[in-house]
C-alpha positions in Angstrom: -9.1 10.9 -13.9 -8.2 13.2 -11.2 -6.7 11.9 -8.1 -6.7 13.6 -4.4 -3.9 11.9 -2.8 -3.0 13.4 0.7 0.0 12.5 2.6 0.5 12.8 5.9 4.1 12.3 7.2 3.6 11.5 11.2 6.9 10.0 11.2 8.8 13.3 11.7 11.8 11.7 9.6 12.8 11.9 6.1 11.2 9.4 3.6 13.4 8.0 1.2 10.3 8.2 -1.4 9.6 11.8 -2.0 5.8 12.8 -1.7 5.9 12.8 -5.4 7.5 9.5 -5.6 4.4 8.3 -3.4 1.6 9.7 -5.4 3.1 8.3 -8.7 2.7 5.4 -6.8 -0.5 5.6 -5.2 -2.2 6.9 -9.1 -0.6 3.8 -11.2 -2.4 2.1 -8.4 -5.6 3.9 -9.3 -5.2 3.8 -12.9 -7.5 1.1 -13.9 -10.6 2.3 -11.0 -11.5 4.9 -14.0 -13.2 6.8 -12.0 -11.8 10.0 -9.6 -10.7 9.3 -6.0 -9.4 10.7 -2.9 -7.0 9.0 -0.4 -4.4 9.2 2.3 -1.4 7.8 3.1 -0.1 8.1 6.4 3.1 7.1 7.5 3.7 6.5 10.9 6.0 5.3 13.2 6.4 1.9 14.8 4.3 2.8 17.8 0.9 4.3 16.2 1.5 0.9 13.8 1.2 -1.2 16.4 -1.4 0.4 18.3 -4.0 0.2 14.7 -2.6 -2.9 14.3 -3.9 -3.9 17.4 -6.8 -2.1 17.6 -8.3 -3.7 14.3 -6.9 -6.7 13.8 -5.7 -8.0 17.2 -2.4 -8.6 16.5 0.0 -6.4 18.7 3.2 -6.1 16.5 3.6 -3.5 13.7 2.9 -4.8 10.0 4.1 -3.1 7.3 0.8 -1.6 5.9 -3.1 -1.2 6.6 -5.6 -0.3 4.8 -9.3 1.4 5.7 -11.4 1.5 3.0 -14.3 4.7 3.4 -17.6 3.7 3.6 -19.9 6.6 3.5 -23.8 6.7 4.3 -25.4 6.2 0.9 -26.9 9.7 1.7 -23.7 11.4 1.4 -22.3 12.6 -1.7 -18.8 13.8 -2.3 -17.3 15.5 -5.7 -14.4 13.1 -5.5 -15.4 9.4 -3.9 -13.2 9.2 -1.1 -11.7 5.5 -0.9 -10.0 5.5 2.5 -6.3 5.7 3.9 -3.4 3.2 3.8 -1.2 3.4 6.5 2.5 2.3 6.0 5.2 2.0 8.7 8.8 2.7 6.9 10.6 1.5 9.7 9.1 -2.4 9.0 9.7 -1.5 5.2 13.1 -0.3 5.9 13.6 -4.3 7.8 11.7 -6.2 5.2 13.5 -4.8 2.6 16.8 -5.6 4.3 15.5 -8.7 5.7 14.3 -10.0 2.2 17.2 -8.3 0.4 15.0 -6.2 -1.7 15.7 -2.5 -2.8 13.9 -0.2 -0.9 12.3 1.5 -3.4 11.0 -1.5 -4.8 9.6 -2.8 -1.7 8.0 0.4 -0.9 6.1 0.6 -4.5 4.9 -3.1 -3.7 3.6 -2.0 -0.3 1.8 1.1 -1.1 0.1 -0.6 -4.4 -0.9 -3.5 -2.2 -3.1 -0.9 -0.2 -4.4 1.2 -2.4 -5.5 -2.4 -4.2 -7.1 -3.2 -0.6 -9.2 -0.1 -0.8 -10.2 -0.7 -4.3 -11.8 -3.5 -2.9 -9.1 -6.6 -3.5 -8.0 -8.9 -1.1 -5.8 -12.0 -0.9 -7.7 -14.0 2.1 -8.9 -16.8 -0.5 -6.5 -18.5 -3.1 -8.3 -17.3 -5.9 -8.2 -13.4 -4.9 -5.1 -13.6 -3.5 -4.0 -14.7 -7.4 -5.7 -12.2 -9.0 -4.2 -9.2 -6.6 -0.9 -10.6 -6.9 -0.9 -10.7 -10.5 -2.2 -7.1 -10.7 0.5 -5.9 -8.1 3.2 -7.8 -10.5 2.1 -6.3 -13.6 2.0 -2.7 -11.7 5.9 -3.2 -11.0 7.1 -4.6 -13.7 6.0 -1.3 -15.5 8.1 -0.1 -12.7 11.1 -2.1 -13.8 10.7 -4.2 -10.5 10.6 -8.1 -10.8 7.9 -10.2 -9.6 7.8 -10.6 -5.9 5.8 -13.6 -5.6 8.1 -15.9 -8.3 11.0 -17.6 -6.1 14.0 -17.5 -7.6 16.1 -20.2 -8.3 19.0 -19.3 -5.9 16.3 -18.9 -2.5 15.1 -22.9 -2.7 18.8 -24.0 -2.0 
Protein backbone atom coordinates (compact mmCIF):
# COMPACT_ATOMS: atom_id res chain seq x y z
CA UNK A 1 0.00 0.00 0.00
CA UNK A 2 1.34 3.38 -0.49
CA UNK A 3 0.61 6.07 1.93
CA UNK A 4 0.65 10.07 1.28
CA UNK A 5 1.06 11.37 4.59
CA UNK A 6 1.67 15.26 4.71
CA UNK A 7 2.57 17.07 7.69
CA UNK A 8 2.15 20.29 8.37
CA UNK A 9 4.06 21.80 11.44
CA UNK A 10 1.97 25.31 12.21
CA UNK A 11 3.39 25.19 15.56
CA UNK A 12 6.64 26.94 14.65
CA UNK A 13 8.34 24.70 17.58
CA UNK A 14 10.21 21.65 17.64
CA UNK A 15 8.22 18.27 17.85
CA UNK A 16 9.66 15.85 20.04
CA UNK A 17 8.29 13.15 17.40
CA UNK A 18 10.34 13.61 14.26
CA UNK A 19 8.17 13.82 10.92
CA UNK A 20 9.30 10.27 10.45
CA UNK A 21 8.37 9.23 13.83
CA UNK A 22 4.80 10.61 12.85
CA UNK A 23 4.29 8.82 9.59
CA UNK A 24 5.45 5.51 11.17
CA UNK A 25 2.70 6.30 13.21
CA UNK A 26 0.11 7.48 11.09
CA UNK A 27 0.91 4.07 8.39
CA UNK A 28 0.63 1.26 11.34
CA UNK A 29 -2.56 3.21 11.74
CA UNK A 30 -3.40 2.53 8.11
CA UNK A 31 -2.13 -0.80 7.91
CA UNK A 32 -5.21 -2.87 8.00
CA UNK A 33 -7.43 -0.07 5.50
CA UNK A 34 -5.52 -2.22 2.61
CA UNK A 35 -6.09 0.10 0.31
CA UNK A 36 -3.78 3.46 -0.59
CA UNK A 37 -4.50 6.75 1.19
CA UNK A 38 -3.62 10.33 1.59
CA UNK A 39 -3.70 12.45 4.88
CA UNK A 40 -2.56 15.34 6.87
CA UNK A 41 -1.59 15.97 10.14
CA UNK A 42 -1.42 19.28 11.31
CA UNK A 43 -0.15 20.38 14.43
CA UNK A 44 -1.06 23.51 15.75
CA UNK A 45 -0.86 25.50 18.51
CA UNK A 46 -3.28 26.05 21.46
CA UNK A 47 -5.06 28.96 19.81
CA UNK A 48 -6.08 27.51 16.08
CA UNK A 49 -7.16 24.22 18.55
CA UNK A 50 -9.43 26.04 20.16
CA UNK A 51 -10.80 28.02 17.52
CA UNK A 52 -11.67 24.27 15.34
CA UNK A 53 -12.65 23.11 18.41
CA UNK A 54 -15.04 25.61 18.67
CA UNK A 55 -16.06 25.99 15.43
CA UNK A 56 -17.12 22.18 15.00
CA UNK A 57 -17.89 21.01 18.00
CA UNK A 58 -18.94 23.85 20.23
CA UNK A 59 -16.72 23.39 22.88
CA UNK A 60 -14.33 26.46 23.32
CA UNK A 61 -11.17 24.79 25.07
CA UNK A 62 -8.40 23.01 23.12
CA UNK A 63 -8.67 19.06 22.90
CA UNK A 64 -5.90 17.16 22.22
CA UNK A 65 -6.85 15.89 18.58
CA UNK A 66 -9.54 16.30 15.78
CA UNK A 67 -10.23 14.56 13.05
CA UNK A 68 -12.02 15.59 9.50
CA UNK A 69 -12.67 12.74 7.51
CA UNK A 70 -12.75 13.85 3.37
CA UNK A 71 -15.79 13.35 1.71
CA UNK A 72 -15.54 13.89 -1.87
CA UNK A 73 -18.45 14.30 -4.59
CA UNK A 74 -18.90 10.71 -5.87
CA UNK A 75 -17.96 12.42 -9.20
CA UNK A 76 -14.50 13.00 -8.23
CA UNK A 77 -11.86 10.59 -8.58
CA UNK A 78 -8.38 10.75 -7.05
CA UNK A 79 -5.25 8.31 -7.68
CA UNK A 80 -4.78 8.02 -3.99
CA UNK A 81 -8.38 8.27 -1.87
CA UNK A 82 -7.77 11.14 0.28
CA UNK A 83 -9.14 10.29 3.87
CA UNK A 84 -8.99 13.74 5.62
CA UNK A 85 -6.67 15.49 8.28
CA UNK A 86 -6.15 14.92 12.01
CA UNK A 87 -5.29 17.76 13.83
CA UNK A 88 -3.21 17.37 17.15
CA UNK A 89 -2.21 20.15 19.59
CA UNK A 90 1.23 19.07 21.33
CA UNK A 91 0.90 21.54 23.88
CA UNK A 92 -2.43 19.56 25.52
CA UNK A 93 -0.37 16.31 24.70
CA UNK A 94 2.69 17.71 26.32
CA UNK A 95 -0.11 18.27 29.81
CA UNK A 96 -1.90 15.05 29.39
CA UNK A 97 1.00 13.23 29.28
CA UNK A 98 2.30 14.99 32.37
CA UNK A 99 -0.96 15.22 33.88
CA UNK A 100 -1.64 11.29 33.40
CA UNK A 101 2.00 10.50 33.98
CA UNK A 102 2.46 8.91 30.70
CA UNK A 103 5.64 9.06 28.44
CA UNK A 104 5.28 11.35 25.79
CA UNK A 105 6.04 9.35 23.11
CA UNK A 106 3.58 6.95 24.08
CA UNK A 107 0.86 9.35 24.51
CA UNK A 108 1.52 10.89 21.20
CA UNK A 109 1.31 7.34 19.27
CA UNK A 110 -2.12 6.82 21.11
CA UNK A 111 -3.34 10.21 19.98
CA UNK A 112 -2.32 10.25 16.41
CA UNK A 113 -3.73 6.46 15.95
CA UNK A 114 -6.91 7.55 17.64
CA UNK A 115 -7.42 9.96 14.56
CA UNK A 116 -6.30 8.36 11.83
CA UNK A 117 -8.85 5.40 13.36
CA UNK A 118 -11.59 8.41 13.27
CA UNK A 119 -10.96 8.99 9.62
CA UNK A 120 -11.04 5.36 8.85
CA UNK A 121 -14.42 5.62 9.92
CA UNK A 122 -14.34 4.36 13.80
CA UNK A 123 -15.71 6.12 16.58
CA UNK A 124 -16.28 5.51 20.31
CA UNK A 125 -19.73 7.55 20.83
CA UNK A 126 -21.59 4.11 21.56
CA UNK A 127 -20.21 1.38 24.04
CA UNK A 128 -19.92 -1.13 21.58
CA UNK A 129 -17.64 1.09 19.01
CA UNK A 130 -16.02 2.67 21.53
CA UNK A 131 -14.79 -1.23 22.57
CA UNK A 132 -13.91 -2.15 19.28
CA UNK A 133 -11.63 1.25 18.67
CA UNK A 134 -10.14 0.86 21.87
CA UNK A 135 -9.07 -2.56 21.43
CA UNK A 136 -7.62 -1.79 17.95
CA UNK A 137 -5.73 1.31 19.39
CA UNK A 138 -4.30 -1.19 22.24
CA UNK A 139 -3.22 -3.84 19.94
CA UNK A 140 -1.55 -0.90 17.61
CA UNK A 141 0.65 0.06 20.81
CA UNK A 142 1.39 -2.81 22.25
CA UNK A 143 3.34 -3.55 18.91
CA UNK A 144 4.69 -0.34 19.93
CA UNK A 145 5.87 -1.65 23.29
CA UNK A 146 3.27 0.70 24.99
CA UNK A 147 0.77 -0.79 27.60
CA UNK A 148 -2.83 -0.59 27.34
CA UNK A 149 -4.23 2.74 28.04
CA UNK A 150 -7.65 1.90 28.85
CA UNK A 151 -6.71 -1.13 31.60
CA UNK A 152 -6.45 0.76 35.24
CA UNK A 153 -3.84 -0.28 37.02
CA UNK A 154 -3.82 -1.55 40.24
CA UNK A 155 -1.92 1.36 42.06
CA UNK A 156 -4.59 4.30 40.32
CA UNK A 157 -7.95 2.74 42.29
CA UNK A 158 -6.26 3.50 45.76
Amino acid sequence: MTYHIDIQNATGKLLPLSEDEITKLASLALRDHKQDAELTVRLVDVEEMTYLNHTYRKKNKPTNVLAFPCSLPENIELECPLLGDVVICPEVLLAESAQFNKSLHAHWSLILIHGVLHLLGYDHIKDEEASIMQMLEAKLLAELGYANPYEVEENELE
